[in-house]
N, C-alpha and C positions, 0 to 999 in steps of 0.2 A: 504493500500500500504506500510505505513512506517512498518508496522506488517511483512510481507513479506518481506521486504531486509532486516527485521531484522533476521527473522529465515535463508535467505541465507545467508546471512553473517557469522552466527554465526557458521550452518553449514559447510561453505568453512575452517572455523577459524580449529573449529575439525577434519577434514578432516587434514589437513596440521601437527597439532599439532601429531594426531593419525601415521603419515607417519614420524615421528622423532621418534628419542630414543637417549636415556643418556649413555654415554660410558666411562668406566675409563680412564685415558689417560697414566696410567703406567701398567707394566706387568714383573713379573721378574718368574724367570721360573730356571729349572733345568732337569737332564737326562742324558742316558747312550747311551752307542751305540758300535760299531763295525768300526776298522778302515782299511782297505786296501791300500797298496802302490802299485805306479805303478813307480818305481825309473827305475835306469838302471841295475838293479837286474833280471834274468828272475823268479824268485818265489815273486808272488805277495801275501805276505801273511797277515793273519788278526792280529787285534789288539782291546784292549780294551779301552776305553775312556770314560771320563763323561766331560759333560759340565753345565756351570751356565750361565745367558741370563739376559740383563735388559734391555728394551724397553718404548720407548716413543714412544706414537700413535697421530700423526696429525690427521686421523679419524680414523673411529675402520678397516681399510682395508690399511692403509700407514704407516710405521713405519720405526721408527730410531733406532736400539740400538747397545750394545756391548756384545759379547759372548766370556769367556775363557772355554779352552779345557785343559783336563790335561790324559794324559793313553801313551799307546803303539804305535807307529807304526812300523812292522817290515816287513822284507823281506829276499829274496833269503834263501841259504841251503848250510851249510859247505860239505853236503856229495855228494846234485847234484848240485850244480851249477858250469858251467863252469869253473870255476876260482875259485872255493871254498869259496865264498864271502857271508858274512850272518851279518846282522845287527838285532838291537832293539836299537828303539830310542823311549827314555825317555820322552816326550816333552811337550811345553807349549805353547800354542798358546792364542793369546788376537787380537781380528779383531770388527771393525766397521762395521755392516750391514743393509742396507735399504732394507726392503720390501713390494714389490707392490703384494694384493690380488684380486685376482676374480672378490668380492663384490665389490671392486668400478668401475668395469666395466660391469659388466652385471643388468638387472631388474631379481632381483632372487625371487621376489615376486609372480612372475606367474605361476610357479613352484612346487613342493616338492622335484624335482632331484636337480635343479641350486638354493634351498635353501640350500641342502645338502652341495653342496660343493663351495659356495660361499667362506673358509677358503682356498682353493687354492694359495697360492701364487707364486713368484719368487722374488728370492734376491739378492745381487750381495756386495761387500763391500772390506777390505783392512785389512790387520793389520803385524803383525809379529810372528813367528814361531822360539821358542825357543829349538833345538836342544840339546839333549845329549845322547851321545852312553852309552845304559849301557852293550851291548855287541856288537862286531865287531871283524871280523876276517882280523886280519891289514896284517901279515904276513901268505903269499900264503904254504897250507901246501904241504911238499914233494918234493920242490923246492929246486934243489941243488944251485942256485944261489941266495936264502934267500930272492926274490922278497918282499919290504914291500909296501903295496899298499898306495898311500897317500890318505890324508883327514885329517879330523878332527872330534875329537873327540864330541864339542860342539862349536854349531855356533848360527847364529842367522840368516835368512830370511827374506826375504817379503813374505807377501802370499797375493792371491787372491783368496776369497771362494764365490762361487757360488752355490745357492740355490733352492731347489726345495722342497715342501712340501704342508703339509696341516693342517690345525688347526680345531680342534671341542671345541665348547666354551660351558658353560655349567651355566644357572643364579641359583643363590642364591635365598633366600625366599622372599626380596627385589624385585624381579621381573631385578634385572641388572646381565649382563657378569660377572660372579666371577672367575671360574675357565676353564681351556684351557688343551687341550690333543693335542698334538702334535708330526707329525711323520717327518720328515726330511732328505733329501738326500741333500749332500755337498761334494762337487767336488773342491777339494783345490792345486790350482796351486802356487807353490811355485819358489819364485824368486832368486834361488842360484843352490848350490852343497852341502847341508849340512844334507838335509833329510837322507840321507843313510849315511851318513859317508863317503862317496869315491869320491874324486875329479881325478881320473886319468886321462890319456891325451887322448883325441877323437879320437885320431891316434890308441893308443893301445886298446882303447874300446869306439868302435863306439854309438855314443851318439845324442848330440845336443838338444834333448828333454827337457823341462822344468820336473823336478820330480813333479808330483800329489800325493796326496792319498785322499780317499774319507771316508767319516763318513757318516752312516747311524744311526739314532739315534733315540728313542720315549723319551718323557718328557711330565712331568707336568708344567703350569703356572697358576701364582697368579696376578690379577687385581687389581690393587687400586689405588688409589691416587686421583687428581681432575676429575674433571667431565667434557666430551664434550658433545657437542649437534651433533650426526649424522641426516645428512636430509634425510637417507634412515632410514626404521624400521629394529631392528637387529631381532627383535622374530617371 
């Protein structure tokens, strides 16, 4: 008898131990992307960017970290746009991001499709948005009364980016997470008038909308640091 609850025991013991895995609980990461505005501009045009990422993982599906942006955003067109109005703006952005994945909501165990994309997430987070025009067409051309449009040249913003994406992780010889492939869409609501350069008056250019612009982006990430214990298996 004592032979027998010894082999279930021992058995339940593995079972439970087999259902965990070892996770690093840092992740810093890098990558490029494509920017679009949607200002009070009617040319929504693209832009270049790269970004850098550092991440703390509560478990390998919840995380904290912070990501700076650095490239283009620009818009509208000196030659069609209504009003002749065309920017590029310079910028820098630094924001706090939390993100909830898939994996800690579904059994993706049962599966090979809902293993696949257990890297699912959404995000949500806060930071600021460093503005600089490094072209703007301030003064309306062909205007006999020399309209200059106002704004500002460099400003600074709130922003809030919102997140949608997916991560493929990839182990090391070690048998743990080392490396991450990552594709991401970012929907960045900004809290001013400085994205574009032009603060004119709502009366003369019907507005009221918050300025966006979104980032679409792939990157690589790097895993390391301390070790946690997940109570799902990650492989």
């Amino acid at each position: 008898m004592k032979t027998t609850l010894t082999l279930l025991l021992s058995a339940l013991l593995y079972v439970s131990a087999a259902a965990q895995s070892n996770f690093y609980k840092l992740g810093i990461g890098g990558g490029l992307g494509v920017t679009q505005s949607f200002a009070d501009l009617n040319k929504h045009d693209y832009g270049l960017a790269g970004y850098g990422s550092f991440d703390y993982y509560f478990t390998p599906f919840v995380s904290m970290g912070i990501e700076g942006q650095m490239g283009e955003i620009n818009g509208g067109d000196i030659n069609t746009d209504p009003n002749n109005r065309q920017f590029i703006n310079s910028y820098k952005a630094f924001a706090l991001n939390a993100k909830l994945y898939l994996g800690a909501l579904i059994d993706y165990d049962r599966s090979g499709f809902t293993n696949a994309i257990k890297g699912l997430y959404v995000g949500a987070g806060a930071g600021v948005i460093m503005n600089k025009m490094k072209f703007v067409v301030r003064e309306k051309p062909n205007d006999p009364n020399g309209y200059v449009f106002p704004g500002s040249d460099s400003s600074k913003d709130l922003l809030v980016p919102l997140n949608l994406g997916i991560a493929f992780n990839f182990m090391d010889r070690s048998g743990y997470t080392r490396y991450g492939l990552n594709l991401n869409y970012q929907a960045n609501v900004t809290l001013g008038e400085g994205l574009d350069g032009y603060n004119d008056s709502p009366i003369k250019f019907k507005s009221g909308n918050p300025d966006v612009y979104t980032y679409v982006s792939i990157g690589l990430k790097y895993y390391f640091g301390p070790m946690g214990l997940s109570i799902k298996s990650l492989y």
